[in-house]
Each structure stands twice: as structure tokens, then as C-alpha cells.
C-alpha positions as CSV (number, residue, x, y, z in Angstrom):
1,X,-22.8,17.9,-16.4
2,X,-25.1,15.1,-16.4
3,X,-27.4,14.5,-12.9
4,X,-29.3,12.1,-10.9
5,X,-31.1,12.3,-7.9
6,X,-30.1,10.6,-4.3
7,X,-32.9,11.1,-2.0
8,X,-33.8,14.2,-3.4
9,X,-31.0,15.9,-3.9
10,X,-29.0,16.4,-7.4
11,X,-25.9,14.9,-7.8
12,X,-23.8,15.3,-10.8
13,X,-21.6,12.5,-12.2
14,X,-19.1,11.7,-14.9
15,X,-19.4,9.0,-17.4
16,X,-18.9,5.7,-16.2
17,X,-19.5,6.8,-12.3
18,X,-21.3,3.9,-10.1
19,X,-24.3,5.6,-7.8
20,X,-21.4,5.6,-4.7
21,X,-18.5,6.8,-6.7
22,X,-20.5,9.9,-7.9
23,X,-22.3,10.6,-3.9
24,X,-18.6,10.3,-2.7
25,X,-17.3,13.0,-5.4
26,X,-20.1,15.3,-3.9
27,X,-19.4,14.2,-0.4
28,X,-22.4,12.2,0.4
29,X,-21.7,9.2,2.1
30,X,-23.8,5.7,1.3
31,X,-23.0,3.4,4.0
32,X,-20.3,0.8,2.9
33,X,-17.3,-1.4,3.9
34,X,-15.9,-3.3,0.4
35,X,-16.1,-0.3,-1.9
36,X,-12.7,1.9,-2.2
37,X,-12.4,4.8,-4.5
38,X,-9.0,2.9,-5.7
39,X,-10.1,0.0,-5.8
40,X,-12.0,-2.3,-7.8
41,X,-15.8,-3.1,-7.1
42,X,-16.6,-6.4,-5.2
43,X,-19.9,-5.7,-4.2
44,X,-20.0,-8.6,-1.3
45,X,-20.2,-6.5,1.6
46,X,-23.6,-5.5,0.7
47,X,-23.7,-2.1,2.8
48,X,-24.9,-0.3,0.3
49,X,-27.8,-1.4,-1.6
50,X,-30.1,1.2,-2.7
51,X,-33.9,1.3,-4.2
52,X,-34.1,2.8,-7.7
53,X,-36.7,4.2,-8.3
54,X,-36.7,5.5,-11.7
55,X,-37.0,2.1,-14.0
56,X,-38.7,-0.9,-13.5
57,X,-38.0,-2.8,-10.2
58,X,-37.3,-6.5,-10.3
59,X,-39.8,-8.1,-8.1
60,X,-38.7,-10.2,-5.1
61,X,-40.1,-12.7,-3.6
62,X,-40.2,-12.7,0.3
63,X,-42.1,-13.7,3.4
64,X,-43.6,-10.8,4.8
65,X,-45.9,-11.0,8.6
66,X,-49.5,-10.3,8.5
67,X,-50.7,-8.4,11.6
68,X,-54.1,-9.6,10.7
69,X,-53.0,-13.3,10.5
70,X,-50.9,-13.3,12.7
71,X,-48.6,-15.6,10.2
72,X,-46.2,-15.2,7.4
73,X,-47.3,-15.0,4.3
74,X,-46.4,-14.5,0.6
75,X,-45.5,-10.8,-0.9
76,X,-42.8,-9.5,-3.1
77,X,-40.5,-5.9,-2.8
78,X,-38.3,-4.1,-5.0
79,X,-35.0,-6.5,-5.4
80,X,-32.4,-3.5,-4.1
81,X,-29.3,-3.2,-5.7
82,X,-25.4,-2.4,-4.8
83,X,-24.7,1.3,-4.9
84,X,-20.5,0.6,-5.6
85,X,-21.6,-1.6,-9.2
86,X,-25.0,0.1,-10.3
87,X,-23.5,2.3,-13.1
88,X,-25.4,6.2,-12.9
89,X,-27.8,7.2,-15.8
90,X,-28.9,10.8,-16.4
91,X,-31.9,11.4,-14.4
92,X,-32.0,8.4,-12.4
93,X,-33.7,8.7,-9.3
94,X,-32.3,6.6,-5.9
95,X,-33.2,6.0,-2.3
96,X,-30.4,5.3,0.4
97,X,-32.7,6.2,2.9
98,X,-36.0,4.3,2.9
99,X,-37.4,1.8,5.6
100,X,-36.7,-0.9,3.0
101,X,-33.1,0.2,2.2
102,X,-32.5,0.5,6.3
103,X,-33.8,-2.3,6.9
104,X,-31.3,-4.3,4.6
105,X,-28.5,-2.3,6.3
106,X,-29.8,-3.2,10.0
107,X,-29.8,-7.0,8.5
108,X,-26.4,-6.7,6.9
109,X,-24.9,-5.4,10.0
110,X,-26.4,-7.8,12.1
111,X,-25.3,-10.5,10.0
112,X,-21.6,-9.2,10.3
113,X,-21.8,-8.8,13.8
114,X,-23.3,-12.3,14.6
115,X,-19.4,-14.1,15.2
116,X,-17.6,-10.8,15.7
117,X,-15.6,-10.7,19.3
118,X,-17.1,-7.3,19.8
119,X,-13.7,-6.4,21.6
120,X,-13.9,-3.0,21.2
121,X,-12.2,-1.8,24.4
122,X,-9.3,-3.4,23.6
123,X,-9.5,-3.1,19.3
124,X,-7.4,-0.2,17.8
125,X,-9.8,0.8,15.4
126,X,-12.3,1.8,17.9
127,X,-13.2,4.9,17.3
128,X,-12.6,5.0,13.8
129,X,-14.4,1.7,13.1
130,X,-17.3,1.6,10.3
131,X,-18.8,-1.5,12.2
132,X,-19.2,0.9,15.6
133,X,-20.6,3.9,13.6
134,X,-22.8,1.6,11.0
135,X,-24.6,0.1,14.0
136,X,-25.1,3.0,15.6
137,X,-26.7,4.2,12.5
138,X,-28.8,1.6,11.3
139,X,-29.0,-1.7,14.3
140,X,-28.9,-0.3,17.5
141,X,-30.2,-3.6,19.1
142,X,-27.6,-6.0,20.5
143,X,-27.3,-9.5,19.5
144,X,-29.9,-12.0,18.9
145,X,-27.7,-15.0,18.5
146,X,-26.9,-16.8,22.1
147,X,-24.7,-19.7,20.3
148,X,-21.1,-20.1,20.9
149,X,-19.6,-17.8,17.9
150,X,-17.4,-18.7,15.7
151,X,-14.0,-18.5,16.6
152,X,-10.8,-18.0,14.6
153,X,-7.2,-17.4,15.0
154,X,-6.6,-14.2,16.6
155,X,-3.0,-12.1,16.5
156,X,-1.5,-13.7,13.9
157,X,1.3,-11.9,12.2
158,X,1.6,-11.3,8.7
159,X,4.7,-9.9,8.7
160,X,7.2,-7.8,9.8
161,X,4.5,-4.9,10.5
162,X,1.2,-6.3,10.5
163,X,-0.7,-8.3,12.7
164,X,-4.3,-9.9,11.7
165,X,-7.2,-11.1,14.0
166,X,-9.6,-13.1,11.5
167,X,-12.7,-12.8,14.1
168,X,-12.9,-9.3,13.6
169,X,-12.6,-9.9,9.6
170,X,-15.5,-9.3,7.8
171,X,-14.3,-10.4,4.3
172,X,-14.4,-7.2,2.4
173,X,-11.4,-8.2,0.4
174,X,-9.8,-4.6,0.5
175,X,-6.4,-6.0,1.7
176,X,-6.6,-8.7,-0.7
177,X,-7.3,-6.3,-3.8
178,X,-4.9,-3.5,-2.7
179,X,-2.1,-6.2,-2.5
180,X,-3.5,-7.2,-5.8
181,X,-3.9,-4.1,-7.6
182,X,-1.8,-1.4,-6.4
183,X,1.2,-3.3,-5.5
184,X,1.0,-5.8,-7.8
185,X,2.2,-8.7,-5.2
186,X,-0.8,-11.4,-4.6
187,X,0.4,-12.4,-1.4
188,X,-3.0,-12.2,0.4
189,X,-5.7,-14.1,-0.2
190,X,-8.9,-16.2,1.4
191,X,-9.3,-19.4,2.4
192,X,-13.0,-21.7,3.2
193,X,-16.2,-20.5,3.1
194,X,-18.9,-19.1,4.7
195,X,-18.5,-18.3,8.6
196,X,-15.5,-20.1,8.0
197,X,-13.8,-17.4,5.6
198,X,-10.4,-16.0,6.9
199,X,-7.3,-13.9,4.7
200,X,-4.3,-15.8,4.4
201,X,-1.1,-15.6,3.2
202,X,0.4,-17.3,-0.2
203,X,2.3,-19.9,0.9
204,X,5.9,-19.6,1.8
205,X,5.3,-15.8,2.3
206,X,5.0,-13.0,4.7
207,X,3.4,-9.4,4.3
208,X,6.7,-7.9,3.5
209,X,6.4,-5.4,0.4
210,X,6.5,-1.9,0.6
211,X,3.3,-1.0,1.0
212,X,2.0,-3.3,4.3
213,X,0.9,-0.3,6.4
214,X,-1.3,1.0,3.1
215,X,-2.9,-2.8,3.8
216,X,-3.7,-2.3,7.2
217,X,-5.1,1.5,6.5
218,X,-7.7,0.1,4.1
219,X,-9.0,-1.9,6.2
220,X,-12.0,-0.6,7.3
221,X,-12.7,-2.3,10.9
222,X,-9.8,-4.2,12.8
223,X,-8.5,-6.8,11.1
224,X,-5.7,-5.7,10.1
225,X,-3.4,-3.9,12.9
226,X,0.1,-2.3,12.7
227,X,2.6,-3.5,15.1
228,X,3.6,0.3,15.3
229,X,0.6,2.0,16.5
230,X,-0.9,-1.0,18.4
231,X,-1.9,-0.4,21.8
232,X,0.3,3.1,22.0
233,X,-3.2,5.6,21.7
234,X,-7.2,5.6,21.3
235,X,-7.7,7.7,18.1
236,X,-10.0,9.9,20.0
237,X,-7.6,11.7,22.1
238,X,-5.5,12.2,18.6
239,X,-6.1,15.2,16.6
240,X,-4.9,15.8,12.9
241,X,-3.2,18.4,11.1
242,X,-2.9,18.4,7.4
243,X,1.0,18.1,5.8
244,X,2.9,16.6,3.0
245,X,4.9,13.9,3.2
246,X,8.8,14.6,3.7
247,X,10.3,11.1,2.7
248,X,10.6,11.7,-0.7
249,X,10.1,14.0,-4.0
250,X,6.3,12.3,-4.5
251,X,4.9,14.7,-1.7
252,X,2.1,12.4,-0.5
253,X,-0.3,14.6,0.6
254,X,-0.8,13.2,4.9
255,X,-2.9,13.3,8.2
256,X,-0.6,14.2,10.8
257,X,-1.8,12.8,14.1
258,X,-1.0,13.5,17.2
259,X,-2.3,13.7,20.7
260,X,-2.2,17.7,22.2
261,X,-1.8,16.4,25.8
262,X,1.4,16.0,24.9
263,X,2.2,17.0,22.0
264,X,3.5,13.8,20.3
265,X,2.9,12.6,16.8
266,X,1.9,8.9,16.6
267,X,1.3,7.9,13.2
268,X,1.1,9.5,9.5
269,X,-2.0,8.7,7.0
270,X,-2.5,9.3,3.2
271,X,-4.3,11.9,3.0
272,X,-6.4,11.8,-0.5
273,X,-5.2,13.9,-3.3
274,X,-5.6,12.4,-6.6
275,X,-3.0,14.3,-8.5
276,X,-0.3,13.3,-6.5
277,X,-0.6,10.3,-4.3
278,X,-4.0,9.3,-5.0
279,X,-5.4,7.6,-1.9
280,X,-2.0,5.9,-0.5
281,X,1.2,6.2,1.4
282,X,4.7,3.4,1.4
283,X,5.3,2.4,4.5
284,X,9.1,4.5,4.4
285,X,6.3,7.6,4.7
286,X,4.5,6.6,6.9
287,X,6.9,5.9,9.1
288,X,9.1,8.8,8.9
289,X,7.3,10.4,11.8
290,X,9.3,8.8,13.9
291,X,12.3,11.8,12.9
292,X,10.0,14.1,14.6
293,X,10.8,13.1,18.4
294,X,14.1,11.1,17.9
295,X,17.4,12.3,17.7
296,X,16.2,16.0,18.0
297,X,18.4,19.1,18.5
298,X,17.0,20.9,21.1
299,X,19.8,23.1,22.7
300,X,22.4,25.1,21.5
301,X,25.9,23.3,20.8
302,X,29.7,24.6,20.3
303,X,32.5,22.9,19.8
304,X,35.5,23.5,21.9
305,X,38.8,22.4,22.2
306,X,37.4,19.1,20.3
307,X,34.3,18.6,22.0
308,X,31.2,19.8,21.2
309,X,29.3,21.6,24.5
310,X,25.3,22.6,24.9
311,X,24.8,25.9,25.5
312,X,21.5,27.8,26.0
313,X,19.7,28.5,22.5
314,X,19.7,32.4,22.6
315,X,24.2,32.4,23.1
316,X,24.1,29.7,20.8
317,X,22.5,32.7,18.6
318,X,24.8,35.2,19.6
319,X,27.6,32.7,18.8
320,X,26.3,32.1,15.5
321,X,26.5,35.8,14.3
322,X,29.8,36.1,15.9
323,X,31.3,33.5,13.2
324,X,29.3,34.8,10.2
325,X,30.3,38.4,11.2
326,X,34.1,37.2,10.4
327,X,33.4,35.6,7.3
328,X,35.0,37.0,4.0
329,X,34.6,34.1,1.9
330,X,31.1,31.9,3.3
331,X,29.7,29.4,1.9
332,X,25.6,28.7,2.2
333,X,24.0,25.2,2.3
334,X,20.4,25.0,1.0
335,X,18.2,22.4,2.5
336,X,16.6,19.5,0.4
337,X,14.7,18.5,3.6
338,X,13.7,21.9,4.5
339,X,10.3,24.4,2.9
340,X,10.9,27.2,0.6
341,X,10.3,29.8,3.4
342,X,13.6,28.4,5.0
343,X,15.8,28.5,2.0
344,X,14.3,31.3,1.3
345,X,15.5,33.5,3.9
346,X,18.3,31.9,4.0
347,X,19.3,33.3,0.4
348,X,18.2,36.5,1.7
349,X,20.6,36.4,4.9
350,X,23.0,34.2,3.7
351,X,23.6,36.0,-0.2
352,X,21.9,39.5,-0.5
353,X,23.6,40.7,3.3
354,X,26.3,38.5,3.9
355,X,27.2,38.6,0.0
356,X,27.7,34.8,-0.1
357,X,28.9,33.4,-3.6
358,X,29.6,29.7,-3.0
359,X,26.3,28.2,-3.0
360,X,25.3,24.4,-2.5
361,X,22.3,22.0,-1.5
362,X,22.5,19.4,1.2
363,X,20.5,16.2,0.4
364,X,20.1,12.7,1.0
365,X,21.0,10.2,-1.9
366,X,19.3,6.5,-1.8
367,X,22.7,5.6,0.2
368,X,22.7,7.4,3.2
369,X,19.9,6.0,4.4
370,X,19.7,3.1,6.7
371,X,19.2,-0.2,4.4
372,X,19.4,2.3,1.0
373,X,16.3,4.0,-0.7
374,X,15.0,2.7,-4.6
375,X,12.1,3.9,-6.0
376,X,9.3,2.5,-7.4
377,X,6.1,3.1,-10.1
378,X,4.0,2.9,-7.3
379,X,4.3,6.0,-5.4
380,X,8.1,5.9,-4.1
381,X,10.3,8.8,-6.3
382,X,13.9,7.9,-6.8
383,X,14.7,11.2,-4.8
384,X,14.5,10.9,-1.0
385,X,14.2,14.6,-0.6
386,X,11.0,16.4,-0.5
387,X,11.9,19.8,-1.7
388,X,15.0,19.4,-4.0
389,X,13.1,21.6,-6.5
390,X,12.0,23.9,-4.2
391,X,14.9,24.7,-2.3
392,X,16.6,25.0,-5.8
393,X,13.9,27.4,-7.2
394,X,14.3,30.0,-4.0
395,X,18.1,29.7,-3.5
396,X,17.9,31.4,-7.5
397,X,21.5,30.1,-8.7
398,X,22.9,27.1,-9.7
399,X,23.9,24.9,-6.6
400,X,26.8,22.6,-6.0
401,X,26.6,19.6,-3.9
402,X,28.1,19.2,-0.5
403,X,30.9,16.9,-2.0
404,X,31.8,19.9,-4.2
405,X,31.8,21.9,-0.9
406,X,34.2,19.6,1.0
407,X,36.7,20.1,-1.9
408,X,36.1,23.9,-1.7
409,X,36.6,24.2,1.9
410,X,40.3,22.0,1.4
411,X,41.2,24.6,-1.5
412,X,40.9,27.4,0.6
413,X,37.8,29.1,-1.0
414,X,35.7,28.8,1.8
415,X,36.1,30.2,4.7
416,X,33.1,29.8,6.6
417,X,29.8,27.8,6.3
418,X,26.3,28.9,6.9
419,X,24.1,25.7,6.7
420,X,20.4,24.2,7.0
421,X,19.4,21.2,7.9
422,X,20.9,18.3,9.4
423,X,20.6,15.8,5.8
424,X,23.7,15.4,3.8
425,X,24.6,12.7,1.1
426,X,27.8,12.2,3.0
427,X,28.8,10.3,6.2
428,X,30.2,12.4,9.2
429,X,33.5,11.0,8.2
430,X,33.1,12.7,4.3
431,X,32.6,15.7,6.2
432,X,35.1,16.1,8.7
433,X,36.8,18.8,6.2
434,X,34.0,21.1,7.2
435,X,34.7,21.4,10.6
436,X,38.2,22.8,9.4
437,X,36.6,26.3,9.2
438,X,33.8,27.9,11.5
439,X,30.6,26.4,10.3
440,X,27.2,27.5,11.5
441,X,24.3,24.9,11.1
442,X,20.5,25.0,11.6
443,X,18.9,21.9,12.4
444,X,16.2,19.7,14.5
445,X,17.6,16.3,14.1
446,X,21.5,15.0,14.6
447,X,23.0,13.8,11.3
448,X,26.0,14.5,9.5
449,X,25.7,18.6,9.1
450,X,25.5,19.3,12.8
451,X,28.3,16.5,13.7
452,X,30.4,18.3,11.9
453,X,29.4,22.4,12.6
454,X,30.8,24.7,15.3
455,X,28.1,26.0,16.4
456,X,24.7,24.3,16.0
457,X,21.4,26.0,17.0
458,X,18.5,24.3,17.1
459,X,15.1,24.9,15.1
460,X,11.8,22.9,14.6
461,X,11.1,19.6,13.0
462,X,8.2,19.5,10.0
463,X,5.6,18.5,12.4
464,X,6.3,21.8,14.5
465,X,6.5,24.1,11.2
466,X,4.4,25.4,8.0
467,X,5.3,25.8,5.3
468,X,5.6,24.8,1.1
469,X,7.1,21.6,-0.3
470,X,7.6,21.4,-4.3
471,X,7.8,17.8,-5.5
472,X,9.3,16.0,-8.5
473,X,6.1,17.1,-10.7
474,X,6.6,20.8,-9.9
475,X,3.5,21.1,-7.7
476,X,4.0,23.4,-4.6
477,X,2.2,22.0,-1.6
478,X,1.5,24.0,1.6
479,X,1.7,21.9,4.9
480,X,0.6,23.1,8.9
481,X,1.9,23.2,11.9
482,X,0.9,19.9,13.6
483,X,2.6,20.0,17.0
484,X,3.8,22.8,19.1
485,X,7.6,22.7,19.7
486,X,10.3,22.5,22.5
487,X,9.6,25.7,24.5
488,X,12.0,28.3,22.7
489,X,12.7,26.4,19.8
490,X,11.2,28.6,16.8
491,X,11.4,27.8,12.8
492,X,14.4,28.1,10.6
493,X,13.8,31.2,9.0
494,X,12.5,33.2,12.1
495,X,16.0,31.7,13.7
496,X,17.5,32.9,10.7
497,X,15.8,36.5,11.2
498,X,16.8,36.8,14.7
499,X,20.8,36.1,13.8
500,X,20.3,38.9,11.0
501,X,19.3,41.2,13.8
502,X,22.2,40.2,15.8
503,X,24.5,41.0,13.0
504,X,22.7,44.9,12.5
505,X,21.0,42.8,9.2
506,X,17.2,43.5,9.6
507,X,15.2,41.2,7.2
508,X,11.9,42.7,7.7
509,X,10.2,39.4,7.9
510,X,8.0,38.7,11.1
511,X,5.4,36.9,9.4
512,X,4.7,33.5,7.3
513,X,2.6,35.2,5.1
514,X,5.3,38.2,4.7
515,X,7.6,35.5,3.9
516,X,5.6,33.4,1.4
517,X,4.8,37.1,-0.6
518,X,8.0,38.0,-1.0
519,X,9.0,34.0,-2.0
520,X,9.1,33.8,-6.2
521,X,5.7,33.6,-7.2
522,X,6.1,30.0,-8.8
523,X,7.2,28.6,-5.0
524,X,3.8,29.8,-3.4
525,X,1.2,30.8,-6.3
526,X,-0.1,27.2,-6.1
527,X,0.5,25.9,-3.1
528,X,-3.0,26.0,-1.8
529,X,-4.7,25.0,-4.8
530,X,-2.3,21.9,-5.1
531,X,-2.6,20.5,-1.8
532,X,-6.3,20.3,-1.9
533,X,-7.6,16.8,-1.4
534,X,-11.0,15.7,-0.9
535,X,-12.8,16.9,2.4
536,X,-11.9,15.6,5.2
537,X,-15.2,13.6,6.3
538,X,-15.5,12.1,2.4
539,X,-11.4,11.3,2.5
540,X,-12.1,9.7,6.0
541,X,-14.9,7.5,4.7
542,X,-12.8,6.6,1.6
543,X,-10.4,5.5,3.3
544,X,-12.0,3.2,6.1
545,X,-11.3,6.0,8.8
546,X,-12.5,8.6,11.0
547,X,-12.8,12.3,9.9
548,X,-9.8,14.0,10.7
549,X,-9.1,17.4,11.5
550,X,-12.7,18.2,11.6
């Protein structure tokens, strides 16, 4: 592969690569705030103009002070030139490091800095802002200006999610061109010139498509704000976790971040991964962290005489391998929502012990979610289910839906259920059938499953698990444990060991990595080679924030 040089060292580039694009590949940062690996080039921020040194340098004219003469006088430098536009040539030799190259970025950040509110105590991107780490790196000085600023409209919204203060705007047009270019919906723009430049809206609109909180990420200082996370938590008492997203069959590839005082998840980011989501996230993904905390399960429940009753986790175990003990004729429900270790071991409870033959897969169709689901050509898969696939590849047999299981259970060829998850296509009412027979669900959140089970025990969310998602390209995806969970509260499948060994039915599983060997070799073989994105500190600069999990 062809090579140039960047302060010395060798970096290797592909054809068509700008100087930045290739440094970022190699994870070498050159100071910038317009350029975007997604994005097209602007080149107006000028962050990142470099000295080449290998062909002829234009000359530029400048004033430059005479010690001797105590005066300005006339003298010419090399003309520097943007990093994110200057297309690489093999063997081209650059400097991003020189006085003259820091002494443009010093000026540049001055210059951006001259009407900014410098309300960082109060601004959520502090602490992930390029303006706080740029100045530390290259100004260090505080302002020279002692004029009035320029001031601007401050918390105005844009739209259902996004606020926007146009003092702390420094016009890199990243909103403006992912609106443009990703979502194809122009519905940002800029207005006046100068000192006088602010984004606006097109007229008649609001920021209301389905990618607003992909806007506000981009941004790289704090412009752009989301309603959600504003003012709940300072980014440096967050820590990250890597995972995949579980709002739909895309499996964007996420930062997970939450604070461990608590152990509370505040927000999801794209996490980069070019083969899958690329650099972005829809706003239904990042949201869906809000599932981890609400409407949890988090004791035991039985229903008696009509009314359900919480009961301590560990009887609600023993009650569980009471009913399956009974069972002649049981049913098992795979989980869409759930990772392949689940469903995994559930096949191996559920079908090579308990000798289950009625098999079927719990999952959420675009209807049974609040305000529907559609898809899109953007990111957004027409299946709102991460792990359809994978769920389908473990469970090894042809699966019927939970409609088909409702009609099963009214024949008379069911006799009890063994289920996972709490997402079904169906409303509680489509599923009051089930609770016609003993039915024994696992789940973390209340939904239609566990409304309509006997005996509900309680397991962790996918913040408070590992384990491997396989999404509508057939690319398994490993994802961590974020957050610890509810004291007691263990994963699906060790819940799922620990009613085998109730029943006398020893697994011998005590292990993720015992589980993910004995999986099918397709469910796991690629899982960590797939979920690979770029490393963290290059994926955190991409993107306009800080390095996670680092």
C-alpha cells in the first residue's frame, strides 16, 4: 500500500484519501472541527491546516516583527493548506506539528473563541468539547478581546428533541450537511454572515425527522443540545461500555454510558463500525435505553386466585420448576429481543431435557410498538427485533409465531409454556389464552409475555448482560455488560441453569465462554471480529466526542 509521511511517521492511505482521512484510518488525530469521516469536506473551520513539505510551497505574503526594528515589516511563509481537502500522494511529506502550523491553530481558536459565552460550567458538552481540549492544546492564553461579544439567541428549540444556543455555534456546518446528506431532509440551514452567522431552520419547519439526536451528536461543541440528556449528568462521571443496538435487526454497533455511582444508563451513542451502521444511530435507538430502568421486573411474581403476587426471586425459582416438572406437552418461546446464549440454553433446557416439541419465537411487529415502527434506507430495518436470526439459528427448528401458539394452547396441544422475554407481537388481550395453562416466563421488563404468565421470574436487561446479537445481514455481534444489576437478579440463561438444577437437569454451563463454545459455531465464530469498530480515541474524535471506554 501506498505511503506518506506525517511528522515523520508513515502512514498508509488508499486512493482518493485526504491527509486527515488517511491519519484518522491509522489513528492519528490532526486537530479539526468541520471535517467528518461521513461527511463531506467543507474545509471552513480551518483546524487543520498543515505545511507540505514535499512540493513547492506557495508563497505568502505577511507582516512579520523585526526584533531589530522594532516594527513590522514585509516577509512571506509557506501558504498552509486544509488537511480534510488536500488529496494524499505517494511519498508526500507533511507537518501538523510545526511552530507555523501551531501557530495558525492558536489563531483559529482564538478567533472562534472571541464571541463564544465560554459557559462551560453550565454547557453539556463540557468535557467532551473539541473547543476545551483544542485550547488546551494549542491557546492556553485567555482572551484578548475586552468588547462586548456578540450575542445571539440562546435555547432555541428546534424541535421536538433538540435545543440550539447559536453563541456557542461555530459554523462548522456538520448539522447542516448531516441533515443534508444522510437524511436527505434540508431542513437546517444558515442565515447572515460573518460574526453574525447562526443555523436556522427552513421555514415552516421544525427538526422533526428521524435522525435529530444523530444532529446533535455531530456536533462537535455545544450547539446543538438534546432535550433528553440536558442537564441530567457531566460526561465525566459517565463511563462506557461497548454494545449493539437492540431496537432493530440493523445492530448499530453503541457506546453505552452510564454513571457507576449508581449504576444508571443515561444515553446511547453510535459507536463507529463501517460495515453496519457506519458512524450513526436513529433517534428510536438511541433512545431505547430508557427500557433499561423502566418497567423492570425485579421480583418474583405468581398468579393466584386471579391476581398476580411478588414473591422473593429464589421461590419464584422453585415455583418455576414445579410447573415445568408437570408438563407433558410444553411449549418453548424463543426470544427475538434476547442473545443467542439465552435461547441457547433455553433449547437445551427447554427441548433436549424437558423433550419440548412445540417450538415458537416471541417478537415485536412494527404494530406493537407505541406510534408503529417503518423502516427506512437510512439505517432503520423493517424488523424491530435485534436477534430474529439469531434466536432462530440456536433454537435449530423451524419456529411458529406466538399467534400460532395461542391457537395451540385453545386446541389442547399445549399444556404448559416455558417462555423468554417479555416482547410479543400481540397485545395482553391476544394473549389471555396463555394464561389458560401454567406458563413460566423469563423477563426484565413488563409487556405482554409476563402479563399473561403464572409464574414470572425476573432476569437482567441488555445493559446488565453480554452477550451476541445477529442482525438482518447475518453478522453476529458480541455486546458487554454495561451496568451491574438489581442485587440477585442474574442473566437468562444462568436463571435458566439454576431451574434445570432444581428439576435434577444439570446443564453443565457456569460460564459465558462455556456457553458461547458449545453455541453453533456460525452464532459466535464471528462475533468479535464483526463488532470491531474503530478505536475508541479515533471513533471519539470522529465523531465530535470524548474517548470512551478508555
Amino acid at each position: 500500500m501506498a505511503t506518506f509521511k506525517l511528522d515523520g511517521q508513515e502512514i498508509p492511505f488508499e486512493a482518493g484519501d485526504t491527509i486527515i482521512r488517511a491519519a484518522w484510518r491509522k489513528g492519528v488525530e490532526i486537530p479539526h472541527y468541520c471535517w467528518h469521516p461521513g461527511l463531506s469536506v467543507a474545509a471552513n473551520c480551518r483546524m487543520c491546516l498543515v505545511e507540505i513539505k514535499s512540493q513547492r510551497p506557495m508563497a505568502l505574503p505577511i507582516l512579520a516583527w523585526d526584533e531589530k526594528k522594532k516594527d513590522y515589516v514585509e516577509s512571506t511563509k509557506n501558504k498552509l493548506q486544509p488537511a480534510c481537502q488536500i488529496e494524499v500522494r505517494d511519498g508526500m511529506e507533511v507537518v501538523s506539528k510545526g511552530a507555523a502550523v501551531e501557530q495558525a491553530q492558536a489563531s483559529v481558536q482564538e478567533f472562534l473563541l472571541l464571541n463564544h459565552p465560554v459557559d462551560c460550567p453550565i454547557c453539556d458538552q463540557a468535557g467532551e468539547c473539541k473547543l476545551q481540549d483544542y485550547w488546551l492544546a494549542h491557546q492556553k492564553k485567555l482572551k484578548r478581546k475586552t468588547t462586548e461579544p456578540v450575542h445571539k439567541p440562546k435555547a432555541v428549540t428546534f424541535g421536538p428533541t433538540i435545543v440550539y444556543d447559536a453563541e456557542r455555534c461555530i459554523m462548522c456546518t456538520r448539522c447542516v450537511r448531516f441533515c443534508d446528506e444522510v437524511v436527505g431532509d434540508h431542513v437546517l440551514d444558515m442565515r447572515e454572515r460573518g460574526n453574525k452567522n447562526e443555523i436556522c431552520l427552513s421555514p415552516g419547519r421544525t427538526l422533526d425527522h428521524d435522525y435529530t439526536l444523530m444532529t446533535e451528536h455531530v456536533c462537535p461543541v455545544g450547539a446543538l443540545t438534546s432535550k433528553d440528556f440536558r442537564f441530567k449528568a457531566r460526561v465525566w462521571f459517565l463511563r462506557s461500555a461497548p454494545s449493539v443496538c437492540n431496537g432493530c435487526a440493523t445492530g448499530c454497533n453503541t457506546w453505552v454510558d452510564y454513571d457507576p455511582r449508581t449504576q444508571q444508563v443515561y444515553r446511547l451513542r453510535p459507536r463507529d463500525n463501517e460495515a453496519v451502521n457506519k458512524f450513526w444511530m436513529c433517534d428510536s435507538g438511541m433512545m431505547s435505553y430508557k427500557q433499561f430502568h423502566g418497567d423492570r421486573v425485579l421480583t418474583g411474581r405468581v398468579r393466584q386466585d386471579g391476581r398476580t403476587v411478588e414473591i422473593p426471586r429464589d421461590a419464584s425459582l422453585d415455583a418455576a420448576a414445579r410447573v415445568l416438572e408437570k408438563a407433558t406437552r410444553l411449549a418453548v418461546v424463543f426470544s427475538a429481543q434476547h442473545g443467542n446464549e439465552d435461547n441457547f440454553v433455553l433449547r437445551k433446557l427447554g427441548i433436549e431435557h424437558l423433550g419440548a416439541r412445540s417450538l415458537y419465537l416471541a417478537a415485536l411487529s412494527p404494530e406493537s410498538v407505541p406510534g408503529g415502527w417503518k423502516g427506512d434506507a437510512i439505517l432503520k430495518s423493517s424488523d424491530n427485533n435485534p436477534n430474529r436470526a439469531g434466536a432462530t439459528h440456536v433454537a435449530g427448528a423451524t419456529l411458529g409465531t406466538t399467534a400460532q401458539l395461542v391457537a395451540d394452547v385453545r386446541a389442547g396441544r399445549v399444556d404448559a409454556i416455558l417462555s423468554l422475554g417479555w416482547a410479543a407481537s400481540e397485545s395482553v388481550k391476544d394473549l389471555e389464552a396463555l394464561s389458560g395453562v401454567p406458563h413460566v416466563n423469563l423477563a426484565s421488563n413488563i409487556g405482554a409475555l409476563t402479563q399473561s404468565a403464572t409464574v414470572v421470574v425476573p432476569v437482567t436487561s441488555h445493559a446488565e448482560a453480554a452477550g451476541t446479537f445477529v442482525n438482518g445481514q447475518g453478522i453476529a455481534q458480541q455486546f458487554a455488560r454495561a451496568v451491574q444489576a438489581p442485587t440477585g437478579i442474574v442473566s437468562a440463561w444462568e436463571t435458566l441453569v439454576d431451574i434445570g438444577k432444581r428439576m435434577g437437569r444439570e446443564l453443565s454451563l457456569t460460564r459465558l465462554p462455556e456457553v458461547r463454545a458449545a453455541m453453533p459455531a456460525t452464532s459466535a465464530s464471528v462475533a468479535s471480529s464483526a463488532a470491531g469498530s474503530q478505536p475508541a480515541a479515533v471513533a471519539s474524535s470522529a465523531a465530535g466526542s470524548r474517548p470512551a471506554a478508555v
